[in-house]
C-alpha positions as a Markdown table, in Angstrom:
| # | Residue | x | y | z |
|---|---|---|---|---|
| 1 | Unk | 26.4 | -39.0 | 37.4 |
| 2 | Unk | 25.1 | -35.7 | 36.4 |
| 3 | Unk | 22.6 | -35.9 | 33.2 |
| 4 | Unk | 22.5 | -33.8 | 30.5 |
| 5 | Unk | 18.8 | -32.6 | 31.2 |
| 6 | Unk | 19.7 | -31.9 | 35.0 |
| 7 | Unk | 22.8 | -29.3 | 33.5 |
| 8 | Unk | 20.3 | -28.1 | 30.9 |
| 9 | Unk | 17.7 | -27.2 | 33.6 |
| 10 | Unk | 20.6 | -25.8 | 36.0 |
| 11 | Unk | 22.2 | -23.2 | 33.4 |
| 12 | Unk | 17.9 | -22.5 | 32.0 |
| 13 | Unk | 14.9 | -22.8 | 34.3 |
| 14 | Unk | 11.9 | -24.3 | 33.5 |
| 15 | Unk | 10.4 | -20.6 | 33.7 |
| 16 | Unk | 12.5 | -18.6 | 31.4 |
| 17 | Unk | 11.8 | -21.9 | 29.0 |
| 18 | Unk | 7.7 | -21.4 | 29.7 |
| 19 | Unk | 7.8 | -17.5 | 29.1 |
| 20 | Unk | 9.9 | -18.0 | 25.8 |
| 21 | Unk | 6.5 | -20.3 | 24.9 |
| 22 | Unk | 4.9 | -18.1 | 22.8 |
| 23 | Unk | 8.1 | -17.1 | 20.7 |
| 24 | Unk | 8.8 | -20.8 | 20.2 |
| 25 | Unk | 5.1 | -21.4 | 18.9 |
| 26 | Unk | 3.8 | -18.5 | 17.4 |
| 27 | Unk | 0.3 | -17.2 | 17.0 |
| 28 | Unk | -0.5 | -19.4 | 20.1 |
| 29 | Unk | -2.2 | -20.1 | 23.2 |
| 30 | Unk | -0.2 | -21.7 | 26.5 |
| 31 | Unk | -3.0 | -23.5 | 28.9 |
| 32 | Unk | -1.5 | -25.4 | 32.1 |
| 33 | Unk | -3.1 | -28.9 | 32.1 |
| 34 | Unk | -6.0 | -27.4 | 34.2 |
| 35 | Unk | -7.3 | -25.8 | 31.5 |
| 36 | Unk | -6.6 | -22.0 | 33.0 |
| 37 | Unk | -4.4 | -19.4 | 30.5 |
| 38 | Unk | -0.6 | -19.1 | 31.3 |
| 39 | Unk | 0.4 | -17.3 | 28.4 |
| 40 | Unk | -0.8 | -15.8 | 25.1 |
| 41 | Unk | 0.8 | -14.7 | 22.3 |
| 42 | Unk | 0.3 | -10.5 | 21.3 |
| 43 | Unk | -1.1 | -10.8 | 18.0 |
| 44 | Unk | -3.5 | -13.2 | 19.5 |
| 45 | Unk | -4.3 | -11.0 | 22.1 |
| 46 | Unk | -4.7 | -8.0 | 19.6 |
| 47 | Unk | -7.6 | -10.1 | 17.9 |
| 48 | Unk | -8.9 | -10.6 | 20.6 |
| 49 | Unk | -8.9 | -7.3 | 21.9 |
| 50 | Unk | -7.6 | -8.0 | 25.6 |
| 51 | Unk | -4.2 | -7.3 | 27.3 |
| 52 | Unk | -1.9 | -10.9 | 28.3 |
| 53 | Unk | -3.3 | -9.4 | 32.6 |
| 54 | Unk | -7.0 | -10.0 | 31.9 |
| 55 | Unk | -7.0 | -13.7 | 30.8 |
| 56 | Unk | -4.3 | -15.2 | 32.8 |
| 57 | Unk | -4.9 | -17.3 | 35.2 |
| 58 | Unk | -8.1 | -17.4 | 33.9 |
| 59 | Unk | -10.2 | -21.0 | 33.1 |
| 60 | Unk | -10.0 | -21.4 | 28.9 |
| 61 | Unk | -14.1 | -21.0 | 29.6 |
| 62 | Unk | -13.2 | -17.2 | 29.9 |
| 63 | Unk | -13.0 | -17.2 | 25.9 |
| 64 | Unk | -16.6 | -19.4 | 25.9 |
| 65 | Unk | -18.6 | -17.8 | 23.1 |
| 66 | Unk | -21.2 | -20.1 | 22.3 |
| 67 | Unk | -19.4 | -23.6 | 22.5 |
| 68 | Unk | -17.9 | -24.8 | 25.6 |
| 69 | Unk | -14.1 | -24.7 | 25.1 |
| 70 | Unk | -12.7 | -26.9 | 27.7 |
| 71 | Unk | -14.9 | -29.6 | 26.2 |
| 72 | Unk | -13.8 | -29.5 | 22.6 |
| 73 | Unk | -10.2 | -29.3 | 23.7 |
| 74 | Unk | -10.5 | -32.4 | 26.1 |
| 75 | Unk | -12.7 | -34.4 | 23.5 |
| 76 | Unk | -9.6 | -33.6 | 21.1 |
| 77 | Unk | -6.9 | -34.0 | 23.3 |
| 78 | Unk | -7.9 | -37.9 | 23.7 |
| 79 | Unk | -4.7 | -38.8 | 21.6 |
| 80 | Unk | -2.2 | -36.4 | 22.8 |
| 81 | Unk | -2.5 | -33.7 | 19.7 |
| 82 | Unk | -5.0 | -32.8 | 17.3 |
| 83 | Unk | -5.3 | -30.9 | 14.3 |
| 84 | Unk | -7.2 | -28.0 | 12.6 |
| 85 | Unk | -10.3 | -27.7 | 14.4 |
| 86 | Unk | -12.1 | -24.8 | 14.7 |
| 87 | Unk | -13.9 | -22.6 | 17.0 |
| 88 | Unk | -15.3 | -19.5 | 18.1 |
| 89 | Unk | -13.8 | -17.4 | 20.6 |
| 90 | Unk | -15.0 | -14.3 | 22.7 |
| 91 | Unk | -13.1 | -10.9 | 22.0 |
| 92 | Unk | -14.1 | -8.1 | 24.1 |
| 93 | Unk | -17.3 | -6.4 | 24.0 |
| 94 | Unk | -18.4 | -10.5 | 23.3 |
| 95 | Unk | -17.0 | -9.8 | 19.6 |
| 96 | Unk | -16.7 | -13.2 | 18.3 |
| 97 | Unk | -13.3 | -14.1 | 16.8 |
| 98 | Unk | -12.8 | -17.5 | 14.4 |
| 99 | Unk | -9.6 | -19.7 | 14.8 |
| 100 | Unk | -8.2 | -23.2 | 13.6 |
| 101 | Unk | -7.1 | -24.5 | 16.5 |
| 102 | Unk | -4.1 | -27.4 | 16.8 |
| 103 | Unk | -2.8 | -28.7 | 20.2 |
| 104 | Unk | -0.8 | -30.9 | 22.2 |
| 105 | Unk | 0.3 | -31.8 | 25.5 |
| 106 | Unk | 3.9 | -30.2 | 25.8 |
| 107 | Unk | 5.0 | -33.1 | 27.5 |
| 108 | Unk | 4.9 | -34.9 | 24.1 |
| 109 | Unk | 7.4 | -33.2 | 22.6 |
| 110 | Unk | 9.9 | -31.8 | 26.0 |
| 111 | Unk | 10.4 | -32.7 | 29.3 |
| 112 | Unk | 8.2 | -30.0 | 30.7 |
| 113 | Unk | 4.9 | -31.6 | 31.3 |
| 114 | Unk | 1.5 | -29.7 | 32.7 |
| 115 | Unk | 1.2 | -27.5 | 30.0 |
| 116 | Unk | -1.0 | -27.9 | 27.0 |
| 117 | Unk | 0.0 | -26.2 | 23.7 |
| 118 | Unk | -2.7 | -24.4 | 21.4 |
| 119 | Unk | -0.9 | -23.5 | 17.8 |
| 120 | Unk | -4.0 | -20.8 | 16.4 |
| 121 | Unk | -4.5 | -19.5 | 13.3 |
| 122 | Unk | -7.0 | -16.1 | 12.7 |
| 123 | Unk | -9.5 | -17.3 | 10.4 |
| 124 | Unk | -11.3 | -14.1 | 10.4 |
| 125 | Unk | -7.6 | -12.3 | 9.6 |
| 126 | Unk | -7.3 | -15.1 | 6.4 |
| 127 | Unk | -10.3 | -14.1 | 5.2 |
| 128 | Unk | -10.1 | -10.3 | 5.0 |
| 129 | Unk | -6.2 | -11.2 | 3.1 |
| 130 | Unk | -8.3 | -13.2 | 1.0 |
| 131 | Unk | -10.2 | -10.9 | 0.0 |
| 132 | Unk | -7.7 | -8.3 | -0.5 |
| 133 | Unk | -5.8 | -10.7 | -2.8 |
| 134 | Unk | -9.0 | -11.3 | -4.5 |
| 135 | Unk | -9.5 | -7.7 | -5.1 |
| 136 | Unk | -5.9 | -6.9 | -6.5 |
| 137 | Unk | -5.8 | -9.9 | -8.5 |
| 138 | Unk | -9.3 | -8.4 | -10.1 |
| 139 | Unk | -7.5 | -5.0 | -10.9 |
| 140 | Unk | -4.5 | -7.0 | -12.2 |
| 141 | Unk | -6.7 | -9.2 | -14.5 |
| 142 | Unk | -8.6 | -4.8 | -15.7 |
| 143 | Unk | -5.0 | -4.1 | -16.3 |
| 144 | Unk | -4.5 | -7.3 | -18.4 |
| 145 | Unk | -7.3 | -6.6 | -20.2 |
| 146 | Unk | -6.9 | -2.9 | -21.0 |
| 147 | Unk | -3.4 | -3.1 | -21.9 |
| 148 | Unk | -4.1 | -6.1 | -24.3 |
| 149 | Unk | -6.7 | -4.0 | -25.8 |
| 150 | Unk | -5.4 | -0.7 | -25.9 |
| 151 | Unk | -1.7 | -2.1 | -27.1 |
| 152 | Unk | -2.7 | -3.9 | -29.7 |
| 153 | Unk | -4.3 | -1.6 | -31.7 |
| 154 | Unk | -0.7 | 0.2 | -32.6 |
| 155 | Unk | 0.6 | -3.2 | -33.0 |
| 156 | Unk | -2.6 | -4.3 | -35.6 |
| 157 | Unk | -2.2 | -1.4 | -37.1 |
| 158 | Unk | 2.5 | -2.2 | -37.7 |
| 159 | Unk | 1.3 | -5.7 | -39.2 |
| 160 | Unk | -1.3 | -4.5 | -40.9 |
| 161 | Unk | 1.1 | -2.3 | -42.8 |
| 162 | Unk | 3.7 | -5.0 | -43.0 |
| 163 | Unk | 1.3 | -6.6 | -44.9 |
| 164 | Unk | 0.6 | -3.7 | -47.0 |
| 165 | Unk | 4.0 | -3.2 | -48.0 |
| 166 | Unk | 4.5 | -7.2 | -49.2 |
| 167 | Unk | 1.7 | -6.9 | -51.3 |
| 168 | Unk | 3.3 | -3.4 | -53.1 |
| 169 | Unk | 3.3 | -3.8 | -56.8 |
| 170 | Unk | 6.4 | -1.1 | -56.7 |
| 171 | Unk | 8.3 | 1.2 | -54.3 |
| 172 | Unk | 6.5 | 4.2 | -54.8 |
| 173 | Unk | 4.5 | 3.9 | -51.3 |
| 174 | Unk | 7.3 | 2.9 | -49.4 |
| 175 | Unk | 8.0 | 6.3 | -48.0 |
| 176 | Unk | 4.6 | 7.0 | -46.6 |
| 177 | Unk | 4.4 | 3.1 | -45.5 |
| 178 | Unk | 7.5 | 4.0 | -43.6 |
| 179 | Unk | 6.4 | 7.0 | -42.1 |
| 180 | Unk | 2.8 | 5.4 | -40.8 |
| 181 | Unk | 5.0 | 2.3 | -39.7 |
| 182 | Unk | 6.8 | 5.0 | -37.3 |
| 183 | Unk | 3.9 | 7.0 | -36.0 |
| 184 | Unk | 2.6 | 3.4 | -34.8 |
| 185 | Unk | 5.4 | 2.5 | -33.4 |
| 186 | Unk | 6.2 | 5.8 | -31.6 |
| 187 | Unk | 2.3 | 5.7 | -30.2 |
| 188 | Unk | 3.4 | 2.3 | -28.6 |
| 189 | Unk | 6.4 | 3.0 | -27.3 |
| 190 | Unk | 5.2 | 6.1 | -26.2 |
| 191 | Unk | 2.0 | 4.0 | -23.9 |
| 192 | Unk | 5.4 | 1.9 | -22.9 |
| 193 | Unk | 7.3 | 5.0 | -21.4 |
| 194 | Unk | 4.4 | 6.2 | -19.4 |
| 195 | Unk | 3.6 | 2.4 | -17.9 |
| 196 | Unk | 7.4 | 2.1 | -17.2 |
| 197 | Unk | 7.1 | 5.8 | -16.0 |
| 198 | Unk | 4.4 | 5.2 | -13.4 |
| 199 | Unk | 6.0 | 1.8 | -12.3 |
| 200 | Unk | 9.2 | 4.0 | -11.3 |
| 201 | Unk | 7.2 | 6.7 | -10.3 |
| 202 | Unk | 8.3 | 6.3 | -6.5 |
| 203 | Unk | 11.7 | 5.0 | -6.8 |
| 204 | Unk | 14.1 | 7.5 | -5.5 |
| 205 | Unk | 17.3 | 7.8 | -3.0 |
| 206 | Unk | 17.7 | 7.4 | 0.8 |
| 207 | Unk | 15.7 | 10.6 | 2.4 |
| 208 | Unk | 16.9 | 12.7 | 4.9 |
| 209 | Unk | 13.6 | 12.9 | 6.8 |
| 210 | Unk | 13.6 | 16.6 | 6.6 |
| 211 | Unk | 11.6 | 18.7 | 4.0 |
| 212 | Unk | 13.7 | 22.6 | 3.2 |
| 213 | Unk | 10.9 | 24.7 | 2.4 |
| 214 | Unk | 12.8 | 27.6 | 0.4 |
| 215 | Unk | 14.6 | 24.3 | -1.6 |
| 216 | Unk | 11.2 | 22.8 | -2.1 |
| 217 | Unk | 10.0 | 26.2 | -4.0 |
| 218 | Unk | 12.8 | 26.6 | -5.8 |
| 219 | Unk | 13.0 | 23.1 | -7.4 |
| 220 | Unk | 9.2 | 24.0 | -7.9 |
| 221 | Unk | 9.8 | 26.8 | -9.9 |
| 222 | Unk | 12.2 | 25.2 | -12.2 |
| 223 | Unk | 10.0 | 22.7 | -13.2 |
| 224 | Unk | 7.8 | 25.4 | -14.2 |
| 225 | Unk | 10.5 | 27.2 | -15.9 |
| 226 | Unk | 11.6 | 23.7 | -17.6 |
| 227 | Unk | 7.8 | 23.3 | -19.0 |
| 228 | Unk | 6.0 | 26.2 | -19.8 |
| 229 | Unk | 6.7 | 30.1 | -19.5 |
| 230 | Unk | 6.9 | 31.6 | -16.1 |
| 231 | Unk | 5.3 | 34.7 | -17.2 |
| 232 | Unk | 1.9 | 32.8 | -18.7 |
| 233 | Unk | 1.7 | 31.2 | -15.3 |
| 234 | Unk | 1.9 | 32.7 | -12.3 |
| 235 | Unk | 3.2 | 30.6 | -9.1 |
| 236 | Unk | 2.6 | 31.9 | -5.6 |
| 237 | Unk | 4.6 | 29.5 | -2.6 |
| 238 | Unk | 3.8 | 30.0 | 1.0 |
| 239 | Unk | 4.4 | 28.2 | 4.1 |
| 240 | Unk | 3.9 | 28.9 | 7.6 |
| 241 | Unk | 7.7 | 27.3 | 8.2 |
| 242 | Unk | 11.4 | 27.4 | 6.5 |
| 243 | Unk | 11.4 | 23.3 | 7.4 |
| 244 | Unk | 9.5 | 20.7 | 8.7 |
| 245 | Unk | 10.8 | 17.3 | 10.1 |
| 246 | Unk | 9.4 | 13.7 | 10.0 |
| 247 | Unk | 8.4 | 13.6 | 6.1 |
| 248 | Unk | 10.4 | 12.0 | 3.0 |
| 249 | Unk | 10.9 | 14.9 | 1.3 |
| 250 | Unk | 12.2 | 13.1 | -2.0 |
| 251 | Unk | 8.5 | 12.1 | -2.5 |
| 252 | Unk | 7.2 | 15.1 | -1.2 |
| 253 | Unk | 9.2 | 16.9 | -4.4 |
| 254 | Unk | 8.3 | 14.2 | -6.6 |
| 255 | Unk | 4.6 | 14.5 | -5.5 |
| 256 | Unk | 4.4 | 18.1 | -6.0 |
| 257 | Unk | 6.9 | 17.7 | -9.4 |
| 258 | Unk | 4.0 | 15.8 | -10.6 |
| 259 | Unk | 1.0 | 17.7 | -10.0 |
| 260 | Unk | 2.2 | 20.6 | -11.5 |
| 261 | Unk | 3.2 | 19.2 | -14.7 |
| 262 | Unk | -0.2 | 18.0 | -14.6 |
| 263 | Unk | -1.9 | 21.1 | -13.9 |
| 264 | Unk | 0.0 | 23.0 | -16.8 |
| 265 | Unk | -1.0 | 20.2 | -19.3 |
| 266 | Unk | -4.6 | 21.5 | -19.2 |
| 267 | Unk | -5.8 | 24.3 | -21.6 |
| 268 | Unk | -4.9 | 27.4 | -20.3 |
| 269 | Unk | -6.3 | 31.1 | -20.1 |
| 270 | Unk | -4.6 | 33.7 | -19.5 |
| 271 | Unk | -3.3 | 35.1 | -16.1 |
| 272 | Unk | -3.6 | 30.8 | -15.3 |
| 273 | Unk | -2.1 | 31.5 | -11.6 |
| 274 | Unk | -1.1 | 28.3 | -9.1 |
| 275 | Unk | -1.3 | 28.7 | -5.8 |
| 276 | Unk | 0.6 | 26.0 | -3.0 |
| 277 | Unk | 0.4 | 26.7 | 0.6 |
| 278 | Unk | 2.3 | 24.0 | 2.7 |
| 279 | Unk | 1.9 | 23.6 | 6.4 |
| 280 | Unk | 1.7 | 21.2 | 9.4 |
| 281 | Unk | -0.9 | 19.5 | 12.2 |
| 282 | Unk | 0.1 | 16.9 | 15.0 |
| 283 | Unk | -0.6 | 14.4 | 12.5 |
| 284 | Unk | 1.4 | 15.4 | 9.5 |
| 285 | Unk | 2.1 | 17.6 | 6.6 |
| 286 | Unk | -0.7 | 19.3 | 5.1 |
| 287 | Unk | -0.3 | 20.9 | 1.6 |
| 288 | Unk | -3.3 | 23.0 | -0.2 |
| 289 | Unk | -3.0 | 24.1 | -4.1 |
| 290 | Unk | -5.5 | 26.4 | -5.8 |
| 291 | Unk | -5.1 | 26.7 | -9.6 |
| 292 | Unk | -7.2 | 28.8 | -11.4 |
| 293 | Unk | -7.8 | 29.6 | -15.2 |
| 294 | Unk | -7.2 | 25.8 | -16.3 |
| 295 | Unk | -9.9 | 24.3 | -18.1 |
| 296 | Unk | -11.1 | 20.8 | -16.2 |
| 297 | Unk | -13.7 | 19.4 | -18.6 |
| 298 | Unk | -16.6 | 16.4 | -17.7 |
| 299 | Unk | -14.0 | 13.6 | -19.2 |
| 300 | Unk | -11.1 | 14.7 | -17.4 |
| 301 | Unk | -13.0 | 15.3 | -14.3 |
| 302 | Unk | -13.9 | 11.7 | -14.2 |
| 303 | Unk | -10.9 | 10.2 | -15.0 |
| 304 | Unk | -9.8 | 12.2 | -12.1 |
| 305 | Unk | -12.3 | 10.7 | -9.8 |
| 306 | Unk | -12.1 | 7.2 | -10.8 |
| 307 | Unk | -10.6 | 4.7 | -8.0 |
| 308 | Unk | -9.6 | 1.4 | -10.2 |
| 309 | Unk | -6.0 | 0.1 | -10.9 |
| 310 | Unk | -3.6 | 3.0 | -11.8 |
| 311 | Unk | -2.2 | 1.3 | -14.5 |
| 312 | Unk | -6.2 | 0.6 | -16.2 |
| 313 | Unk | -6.7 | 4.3 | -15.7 |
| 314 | Unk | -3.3 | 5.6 | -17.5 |
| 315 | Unk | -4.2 | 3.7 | -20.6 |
| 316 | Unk | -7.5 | 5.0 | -20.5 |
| 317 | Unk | -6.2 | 8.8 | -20.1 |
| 318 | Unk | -2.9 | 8.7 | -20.6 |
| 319 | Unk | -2.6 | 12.3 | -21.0 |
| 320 | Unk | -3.1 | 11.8 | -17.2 |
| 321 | Unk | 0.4 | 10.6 | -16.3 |
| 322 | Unk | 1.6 | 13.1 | -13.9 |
| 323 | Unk | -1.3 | 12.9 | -11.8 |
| 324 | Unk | -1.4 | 9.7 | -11.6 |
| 325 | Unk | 2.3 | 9.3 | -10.9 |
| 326 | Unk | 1.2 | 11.7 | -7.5 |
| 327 | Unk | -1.1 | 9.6 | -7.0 |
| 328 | Unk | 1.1 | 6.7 | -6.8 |
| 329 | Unk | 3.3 | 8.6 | -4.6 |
| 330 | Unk | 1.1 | 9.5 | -2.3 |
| 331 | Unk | -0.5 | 5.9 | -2.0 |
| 332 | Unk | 3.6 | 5.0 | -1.2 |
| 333 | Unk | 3.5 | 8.1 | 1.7 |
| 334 | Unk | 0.1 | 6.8 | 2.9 |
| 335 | Unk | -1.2 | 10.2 | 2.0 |
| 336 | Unk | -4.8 | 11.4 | 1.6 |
| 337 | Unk | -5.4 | 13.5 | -1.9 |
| 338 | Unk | -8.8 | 15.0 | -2.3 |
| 339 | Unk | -9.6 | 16.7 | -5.3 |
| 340 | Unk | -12.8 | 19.1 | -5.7 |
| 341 | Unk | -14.0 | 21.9 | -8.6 |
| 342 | Unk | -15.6 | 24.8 | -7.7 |
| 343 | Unk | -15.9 | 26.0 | -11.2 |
| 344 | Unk | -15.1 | 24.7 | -14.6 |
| 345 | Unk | -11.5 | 26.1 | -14.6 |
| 346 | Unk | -10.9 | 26.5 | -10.7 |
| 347 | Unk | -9.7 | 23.1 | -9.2 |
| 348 | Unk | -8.5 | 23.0 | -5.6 |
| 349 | Unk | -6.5 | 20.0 | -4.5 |
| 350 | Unk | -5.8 | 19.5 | -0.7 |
| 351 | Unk | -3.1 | 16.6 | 0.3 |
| 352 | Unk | -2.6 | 15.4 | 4.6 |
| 353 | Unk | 0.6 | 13.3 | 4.4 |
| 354 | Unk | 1.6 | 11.7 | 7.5 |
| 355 | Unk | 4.8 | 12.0 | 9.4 |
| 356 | Unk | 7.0 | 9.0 | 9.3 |
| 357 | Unk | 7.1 | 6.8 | 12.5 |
| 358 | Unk | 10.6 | 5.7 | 11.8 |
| 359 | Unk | 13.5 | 8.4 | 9.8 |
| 360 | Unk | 15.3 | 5.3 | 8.7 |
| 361 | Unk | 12.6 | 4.9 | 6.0 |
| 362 | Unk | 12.4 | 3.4 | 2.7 |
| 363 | Unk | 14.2 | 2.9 | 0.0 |
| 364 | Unk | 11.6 | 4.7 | -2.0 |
| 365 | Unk | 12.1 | 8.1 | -3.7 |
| 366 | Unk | 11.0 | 9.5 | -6.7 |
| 367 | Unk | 10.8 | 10.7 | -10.0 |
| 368 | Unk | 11.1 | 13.4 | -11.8 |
């Protein structure tokens, strides 16, 4: 009689099951019971730094870096399995590469024996995420603290007024009360708006994946027209194409949206001109502005230049909003901004954004 294992193995060989090793156990290394590499899995090998052709086949003392590898695996394969140990291997150029190490004899566990089963984990990988949760958990504990600060003066200043008004010996300071009651409460809803603002600042609708240069002026221009007088600002548009493919160009509206309402918040002199040039590289879109005869002073210039949380530096300058909603845009496009000032009210801000490696993108857009 037929068993179930023999019509198992007859309808799947043994060899699809090895090569479908390393998806079963992932993050892993397959030795045969020899010791030499049958199979590793790709992010493994990306640590490494080798392609799957230059270590198989190859004696597990190919990876030696300063411990011999054979000998910690044998010493720890005395029971069958083991657990978390760890060790050093060799990447290429002899870069040394940390990783807790399980294992077990495949045999144990399946009735294909002669392979040996290393489950790894990148220590080197965990730290650097570490470390990058450390660091945004330090801006989110800045933010804490500046918001806690900055929002409860408004909120001191409401209950301190409250107070005011239960201590009134008649109602003839009840309409001034009232109006200093509103102003604080205004000023806080009004930090509110701008933290809700910059949370939503890259929240938009499904993009096409193709940016319409003449559209793209025009919806510049009426945000102009919207915010300040055309004719007190003049707005020059040029761009080498009439469209370019491969960028979100919801967020590349919103980005530039931004910036100008940003620019046109500063003082102005007259004959203030902006000036946006967009154009294109093998890597991406590349977009150049020029505005001239709006006063950058020292505070706002640093404000401009500081790199902490986002949501720190709004409460801080606030005034700051739309720039730092384009900034959070472009930090969603992968974009790099660079700002510089060759006079007091010259400002020249160059952006490279990237062309998308997949249309399907996101469900990001943007605001306004």
């Amino acid at each position: 009689m037929t068993s179930l294992t023999d019509i198992s193995l007859s309808l799947i060989s043994e060899e699809e099951i090895r090569q479908k090793l390393t998806s079963v156990f992932v993050e892993s290394i397959i030795l045969t019971n020899k010791f030499d590499i049958d199979l590793i899995s790709n992010d493994v090998l990306d640590a490494l730094g080798y392609a799957l052709e230059e270590v198989q086949g190859k004696g597990i003392s190919f990876l030696n870096y300063k411990e011999n590898l054979q000998n910690l695996l044998l010493s720890n394969l005395n029971r069958g399995f083991f657990e978390e140990a760890t060790a050093t291997l060799k990447g290429r150029h002899n870069k040394p590469v940390v990783f807790s190490i399980s294992g077990f004899y495949l045999g144990l566990v399946s009735n294909i024996n002669g392979y040996i089963i290393l489950k790894v984990k990148n220590l080197d990988k965990v730290k650097e995420q570490t470390r990058s949760h450390d660091s945004r958990h330090e801006d989110l504990d800045n933010f804490v603290y500046r918001a806690a600060h900055d929002l409860r003066g408004p909120l001191a200043s409401i209950r301190g007024l409250v107070g005011v008004m239960k201590l009134r010996k008649d109602n003839a300071e009840v309409d001034t009360l009232l109006e200093m009651l509103d102003s604080c409460a205004a000023n806080l809803d009004e930090r509110l708006f701008k933290l809700l603002y910059l949370a939503d600042s890259h929240e938009a609708e499904i993009p096409s994946g193709d940016l319409k240069l003449a559209l793209l002026e025009q919806t510049l221009r009426e945000t102009l027209a919207l915010n300040c007088l055309l004719d007190v600002v003049n707005f020059h548009f040029t761009s080498d194409h009439a469209e370019i493919c491969g960028v979100h160009e919801h967020l590349v509206q919103s980005l530039l949206n931004n910036i100008l309402l940003y620019i046109i918040s500063l003082p102005r002199k007259d004959g203030a001109t902006i000036n946006c040039h967009i154009s294109k590289n093998d890597n991406g879109l590349l977009i150049q502005i020029r505005a001239a005869g709006f006063t950058v002073g020292c505070t706002i210039r640093q404000a401009l230049l500081q790199r902490t949380s986002l949501y720190s530096e709004l409460l801080i300058s606030p005034n700051l909003i739309n720039y730092y909603a384009a900034r959070k845009i472009a930090q969603a496009m992968q974009a790099q901004v660079r700002l510089c000032f060759p006079h007091d009210d010259v400002q020249e801000i160059h952006m490279q954004i990237p062309f998308q490696t997949d249309s399907a993108v996101i469900s990001q857009g943007a605001k306004p």
